[in-house]
N, C-alpha and C positions, 0 to 999 in steps of 0.2 A: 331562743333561736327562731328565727321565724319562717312561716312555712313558706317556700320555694314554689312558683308555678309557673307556666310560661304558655305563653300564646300568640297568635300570630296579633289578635284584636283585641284589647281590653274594652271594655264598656262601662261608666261609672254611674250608675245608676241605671233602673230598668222601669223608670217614666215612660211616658207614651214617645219619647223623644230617642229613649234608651233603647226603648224595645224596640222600634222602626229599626235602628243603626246597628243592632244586634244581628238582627233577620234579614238585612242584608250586606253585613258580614259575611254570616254564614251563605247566605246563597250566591255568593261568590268566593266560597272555597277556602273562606280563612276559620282557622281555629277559636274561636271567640271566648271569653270570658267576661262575665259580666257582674260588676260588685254592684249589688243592692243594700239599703240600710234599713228595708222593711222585711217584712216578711211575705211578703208578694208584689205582684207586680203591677203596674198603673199608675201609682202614684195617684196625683190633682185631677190626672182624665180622667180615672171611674166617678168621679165627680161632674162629667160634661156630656155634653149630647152627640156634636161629629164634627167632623173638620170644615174646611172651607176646600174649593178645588173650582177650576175652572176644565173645561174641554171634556168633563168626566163619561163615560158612556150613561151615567144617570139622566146628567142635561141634555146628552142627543138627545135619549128617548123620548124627552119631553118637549123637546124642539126646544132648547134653550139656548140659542146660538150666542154664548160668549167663553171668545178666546181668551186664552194666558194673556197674550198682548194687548187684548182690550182691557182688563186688569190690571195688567201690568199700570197700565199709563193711565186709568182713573186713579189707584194707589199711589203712583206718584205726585199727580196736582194734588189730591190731598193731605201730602207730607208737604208741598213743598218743595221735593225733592232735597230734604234734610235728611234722608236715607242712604242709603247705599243701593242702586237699582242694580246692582249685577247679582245681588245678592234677593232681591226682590223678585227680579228674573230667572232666578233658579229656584226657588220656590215655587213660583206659580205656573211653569214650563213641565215641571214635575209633575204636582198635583193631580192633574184629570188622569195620567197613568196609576198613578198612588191607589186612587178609588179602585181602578182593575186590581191592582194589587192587591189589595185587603179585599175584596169578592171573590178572587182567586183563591183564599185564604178561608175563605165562609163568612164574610161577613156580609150581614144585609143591611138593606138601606131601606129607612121609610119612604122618605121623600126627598126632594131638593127644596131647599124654600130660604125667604130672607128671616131675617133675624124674629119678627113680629110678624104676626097677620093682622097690617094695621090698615086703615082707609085710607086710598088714594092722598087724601088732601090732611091726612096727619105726616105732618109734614118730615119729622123727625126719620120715618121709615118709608116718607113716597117714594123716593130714588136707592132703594134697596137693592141691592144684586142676589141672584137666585144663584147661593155658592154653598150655600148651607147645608152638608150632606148628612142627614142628620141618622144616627145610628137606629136599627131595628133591636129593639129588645128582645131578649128571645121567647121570651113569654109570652109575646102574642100583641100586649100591652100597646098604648100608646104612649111614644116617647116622649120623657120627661127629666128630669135634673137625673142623673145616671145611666142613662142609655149606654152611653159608649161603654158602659163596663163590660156587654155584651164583645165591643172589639177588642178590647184588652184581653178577654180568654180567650177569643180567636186565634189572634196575633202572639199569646204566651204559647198556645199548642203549636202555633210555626216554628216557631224558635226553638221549643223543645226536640219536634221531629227532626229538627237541621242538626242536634248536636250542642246547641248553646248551654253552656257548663252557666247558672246561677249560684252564688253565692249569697245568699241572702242573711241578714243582720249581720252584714260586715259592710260599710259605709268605706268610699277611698276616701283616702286624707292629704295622699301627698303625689303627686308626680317623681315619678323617676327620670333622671338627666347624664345624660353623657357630657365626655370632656369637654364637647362639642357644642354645650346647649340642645341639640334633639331630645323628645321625650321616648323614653327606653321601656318604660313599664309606667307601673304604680303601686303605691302604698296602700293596704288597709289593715280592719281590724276586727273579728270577728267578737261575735256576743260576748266571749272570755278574756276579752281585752288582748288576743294573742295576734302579734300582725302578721299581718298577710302580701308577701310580695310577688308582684305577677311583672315576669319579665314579658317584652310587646313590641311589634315593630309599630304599631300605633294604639292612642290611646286617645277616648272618644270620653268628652265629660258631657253629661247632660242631667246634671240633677238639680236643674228647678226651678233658679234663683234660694232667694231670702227670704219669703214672705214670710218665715217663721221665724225671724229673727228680729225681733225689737231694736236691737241697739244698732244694727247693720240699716235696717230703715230711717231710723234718725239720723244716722251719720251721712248716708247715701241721698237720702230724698228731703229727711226735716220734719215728719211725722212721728206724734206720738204715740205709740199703739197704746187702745185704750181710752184714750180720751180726745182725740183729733180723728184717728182713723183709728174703722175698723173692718178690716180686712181679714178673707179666707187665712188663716195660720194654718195649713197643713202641714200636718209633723212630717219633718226629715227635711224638711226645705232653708235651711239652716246657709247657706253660701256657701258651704264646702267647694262647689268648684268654681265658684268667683275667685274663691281664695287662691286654692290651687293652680286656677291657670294664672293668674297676677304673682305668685311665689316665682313663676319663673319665666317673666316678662310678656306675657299679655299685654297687648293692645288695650285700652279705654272705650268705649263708647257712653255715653248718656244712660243714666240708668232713670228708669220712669216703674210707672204700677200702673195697673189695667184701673184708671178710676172709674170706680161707678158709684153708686150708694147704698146703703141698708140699714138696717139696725141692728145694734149689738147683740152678738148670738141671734141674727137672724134664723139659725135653720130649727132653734127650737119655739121661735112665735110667727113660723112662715105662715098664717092664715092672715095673722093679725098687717105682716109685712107687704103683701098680696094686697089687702085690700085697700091699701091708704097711695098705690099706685095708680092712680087714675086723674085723668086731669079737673082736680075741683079745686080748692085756693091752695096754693103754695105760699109762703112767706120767710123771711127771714127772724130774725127776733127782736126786733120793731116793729113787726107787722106786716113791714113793704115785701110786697109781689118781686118776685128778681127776674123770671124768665113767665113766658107763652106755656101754660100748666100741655098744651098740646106734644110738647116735645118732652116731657119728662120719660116716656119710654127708651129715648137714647139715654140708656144709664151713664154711659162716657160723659155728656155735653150736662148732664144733672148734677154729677160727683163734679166737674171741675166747677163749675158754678158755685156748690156748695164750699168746694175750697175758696173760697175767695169773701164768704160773709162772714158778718162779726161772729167771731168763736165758729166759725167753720161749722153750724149747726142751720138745717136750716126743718121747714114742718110744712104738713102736709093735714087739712083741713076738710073735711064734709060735716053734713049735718045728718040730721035724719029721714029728712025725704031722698036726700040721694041715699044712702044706703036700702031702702025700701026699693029704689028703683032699681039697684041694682041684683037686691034679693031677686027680685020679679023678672027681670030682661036679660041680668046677666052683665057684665061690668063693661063700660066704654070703649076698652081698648083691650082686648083678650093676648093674654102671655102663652105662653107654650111654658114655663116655667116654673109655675105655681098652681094649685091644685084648682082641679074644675069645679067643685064644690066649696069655693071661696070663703064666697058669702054667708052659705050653710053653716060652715064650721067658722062662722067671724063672733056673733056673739059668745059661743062657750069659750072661745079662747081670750078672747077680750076680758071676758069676767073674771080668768083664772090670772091675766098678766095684770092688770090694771094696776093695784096696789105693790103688787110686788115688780116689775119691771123696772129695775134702773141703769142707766150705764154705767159706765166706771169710775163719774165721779157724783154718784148718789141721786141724779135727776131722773126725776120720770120721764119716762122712753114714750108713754102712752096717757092720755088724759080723755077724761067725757066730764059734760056738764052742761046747767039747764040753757046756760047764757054765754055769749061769746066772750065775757072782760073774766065769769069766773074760770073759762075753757084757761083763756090769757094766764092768770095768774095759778094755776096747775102745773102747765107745761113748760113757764118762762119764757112768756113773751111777754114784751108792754102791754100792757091793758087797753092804755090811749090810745098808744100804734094801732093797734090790732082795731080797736074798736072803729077808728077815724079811717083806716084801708079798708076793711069790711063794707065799711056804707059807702063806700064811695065805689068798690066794686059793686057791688048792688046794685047801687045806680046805673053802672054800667051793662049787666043782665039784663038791666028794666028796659034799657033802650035796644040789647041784641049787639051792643057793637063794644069790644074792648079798645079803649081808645087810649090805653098801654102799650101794650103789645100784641095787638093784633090777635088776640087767642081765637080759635075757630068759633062761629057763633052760636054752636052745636053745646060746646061744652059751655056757654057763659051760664049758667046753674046759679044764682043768685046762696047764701047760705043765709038761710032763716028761719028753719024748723028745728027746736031743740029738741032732746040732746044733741051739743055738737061734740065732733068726735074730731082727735087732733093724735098726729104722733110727730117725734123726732127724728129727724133725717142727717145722719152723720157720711162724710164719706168714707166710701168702704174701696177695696180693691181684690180682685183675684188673685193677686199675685206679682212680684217684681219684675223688671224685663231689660234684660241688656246687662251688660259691665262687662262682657270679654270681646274683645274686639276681632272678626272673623273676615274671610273673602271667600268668594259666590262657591268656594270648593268647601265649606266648613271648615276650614282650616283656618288655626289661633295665630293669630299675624300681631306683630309688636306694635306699638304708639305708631312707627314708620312702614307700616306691611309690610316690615317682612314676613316673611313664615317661620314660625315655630316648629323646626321637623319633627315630625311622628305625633302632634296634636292636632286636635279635633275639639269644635265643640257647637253643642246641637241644643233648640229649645228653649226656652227660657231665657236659659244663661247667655245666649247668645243672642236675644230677639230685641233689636233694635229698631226694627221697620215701620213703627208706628209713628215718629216723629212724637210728637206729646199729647198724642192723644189717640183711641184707639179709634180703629175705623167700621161703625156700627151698619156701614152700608155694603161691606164685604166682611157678613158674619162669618162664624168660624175659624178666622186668623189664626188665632193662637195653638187651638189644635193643629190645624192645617201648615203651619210651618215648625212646629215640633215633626210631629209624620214625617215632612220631606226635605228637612235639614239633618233626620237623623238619617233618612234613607241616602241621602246624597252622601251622608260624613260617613256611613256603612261600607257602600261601597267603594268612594273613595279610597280608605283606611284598607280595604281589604286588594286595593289594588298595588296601594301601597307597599302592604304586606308580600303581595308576590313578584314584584319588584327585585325589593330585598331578599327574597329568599332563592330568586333566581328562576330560570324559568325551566330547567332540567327539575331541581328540586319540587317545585309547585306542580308538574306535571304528573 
């Protein structure tokens, strides 16, 4: 028999998308329940820095004058307008209130800033927008890859003081449907395999996309996890509410993945992955240069590139006088992402990965040697290739001018001092985006908009705004429209809620 609950708001996962649409829920008076399938709350954010926002009281302070509608409408040249702008427009109209909202809540903010602290005329990040609102750790710390976990406990103690009932290691699985088609509740299933059904005048799915789902990746996009791509797998990210809102007519949209690049099990060789980020030769496995080594910090514009050469592999090359210079000066193009002591910690890690590093179909991830053809035949590249681009980029150093692609003539660095040093460059992705198809209210609309009554869906599962590719010059996207499509779908749902319940009863 299964356990009976009921509420005015369900919540199906308590993601950063979940928790936003949870909190306000409750701060608009609805009874909230919220199924999680971990055992705390955050999900993929404690993994991130801070959202994106425009009009925020942060950018006053700083005299950062840019509006929702000036983003709005650089967002959309950038797609295309292959988007949905009303839906784009309710995001970013949001947003700079969002910020007050979680400071009202405790959360602090280091700074505002764009994606990189890169130079004017690197050109990947010269036209960056200041939208980055990036989280204060509470330690004191300077922020780094988990900042935000700081707003994740913020934002759990809001939701706690409002009343938001957590269910946790019970994942939903199924929507509830009236005669009618409306969605009426939902299904789950706690730790003991015993389900759990929550009757709901609405229910709010946000849990995550697929990235942790192999065969839903192949099917949806054509990648193979493991040997084409490799991308963040955080567990629980499985499609449960792809699935779920398409069980009972969901709309379609495009489903894409946040490309970027890394290397397999990057976060346990992140010194070694840090330091081959810099613009010295890039090649394919021929040898040939593909792109201006100046713009590899757009990891978006790196990873699709990558997609697209032979065996979807592509490498990344210095020798030994750059890495001496960067021991001494500190690296070309500085991340906020990877640890300050880089270079420091690049030989001991190097040593311990070298022989043992491979990806998942037996190739060295990582290579050193005295000469560029035996660098070549290490890592699996042509030997000839390699050796016949090498000298001719050299040549090109010798004169100051790339007469390829234009590469800044800061970075033309000649490579000729052995040991050279090479790794493999696979593309990688944060996570999948889109496949339920929604309108500017968060609300799940069919192939033909209509509306789906009493669903909702937030984050991930619903983030189609990127056209096919992401937009590296309004960092923090993907936080920042989790936050305020769950905040919109929250209170939407809970208005919802007292709608139906009537206005003597809600009172």
């Amino acid at each position: 028999m299964a356990k009976q609950l009921e509420a005015d708001v369900a919540v199906v996962a308590a993601g950063l998308s979940g928790l936003a649409a949870a909190i306000a829920s409750a701060e608009n008076g609805a009874h909230t329940i919220v199924l999680e399938k971990a055992s705390n709350t955050g999900g993929a954010a404690n993994m991130g820095m801070g959202p994106c926002a425009a009009g925020s009281p942060l950018q006053r302070a700083s005299m950062i004058e840019l509006t929702p509608g000036e983003l709005l409408r650089r967002h959309m040249f950038y797609t295309h307008y292959q988007v949905d702008a009303r839906v784009v427009r309710a995001y970013y109209f949001k947003s700079g209130d969002t910020i007050q909202w979680l400071m009202d809540m405790g959360v602090k903010f280091n700074s505002v800033r764009p994606a990189f602290r890169a130079r004017e005329r690197t050109r990947a990040y010269a036209d960056g927008e200041y939208t980055w609102h990036v989280v204060q750790p509470e330690d004191g710390s300077e922020p780094g890859p988990r900042a935000a976990t700081t707003m994740i406990k913020r934002m759990t103690e809001r939701a706690n003081e409002l009343g938001v009932e957590f269910l946790f290691e019970t994942p939903g699985k199924e929507l509830i449907t009236d005669e009618n088609g409306a969605v009426v509740g939902v299904k789950g299933f706690d730790k003991n395999g015993e389900e759990v059904d929550i009757s709901s005048k609405a229910v709010i799915v946000a849990t995550g996309g697929f990235g942790n789902n192999p065969k839903m990746i192949k099917d949806l996009i054509g990648f193979d996890w493991g040997k084409n791509l490799y991308s963040f797998a955080v567990p629980g990210m499985d499609g449960d509410g792809y699935n779920m809102c398409h069980a009972v007519g969901a709309g379609h949209t495009p489903v894409t993945m946040e490309m970027m690049y890394q290397l397999p099990d990057n976060m346990n060789h992140f010194y070694v992955e840090g330091a081959f980020r810099q613009p010295c030769y890039w090649c394919d496995r021929t040898g040939e240069r593909f792109m201006p080594e100046d713009d590899i910090f757009n990891t978006t514009f790196v990873g699709n590139a990558i997609n697209h050469l032979p065996g979807k592999v592509g490498f990344s090359i210095f020798d030994t006088k750059m890495l001496k210079h960067w021991k001494k000066d500190g690296p070309d193009i500085v991340s906020h992402v990877h640890p300050k002591d880089l270079y420091q910690g690049f030989d001991e890690q190097f040593a311990r990965d070298e022989d043992t590093y491979l990806d998942g179909e037996g190739n060295h991830v990582i290579a050193k040697a005295d000469t560029i053809r035996e660098l070549a035949e290490k890592i699996g590249i042509d030997p000839d290739g390699l050796e016949k681009n090498v000298a001719e980029y050299n040549e090109m150093c010798a004169k100051g001018w790339d007469e390829l692609f234009e590469k800044e003539h800061t970075f033309m660095v000649p490579l000729e001092q052995g040991p050279f040093y090479a790794c493999r460059q696979y593309v990688g992705a944060y996570g999948s985006l889109g496949g339920v198809k929604i309108n500017q209210r968060m609300e799940v609309v069919t192939d033909d908009s209509e509306v789906i009554p009493g669903l909702y869906c937030v984050g991930t599962d619903a983030c189609a705004i990127y056209g096919d590719s992401y937009n590296f010059a309004i960092p923090g996207n993907t936080m920042g429209f989790c936050l305020n499509s769950g905040r919109i779908a929250g209170e939407n749902a809970a208005a919802l809620a007292a709608e139906s319940a009537g206005d003597d009863e809600w009172d």
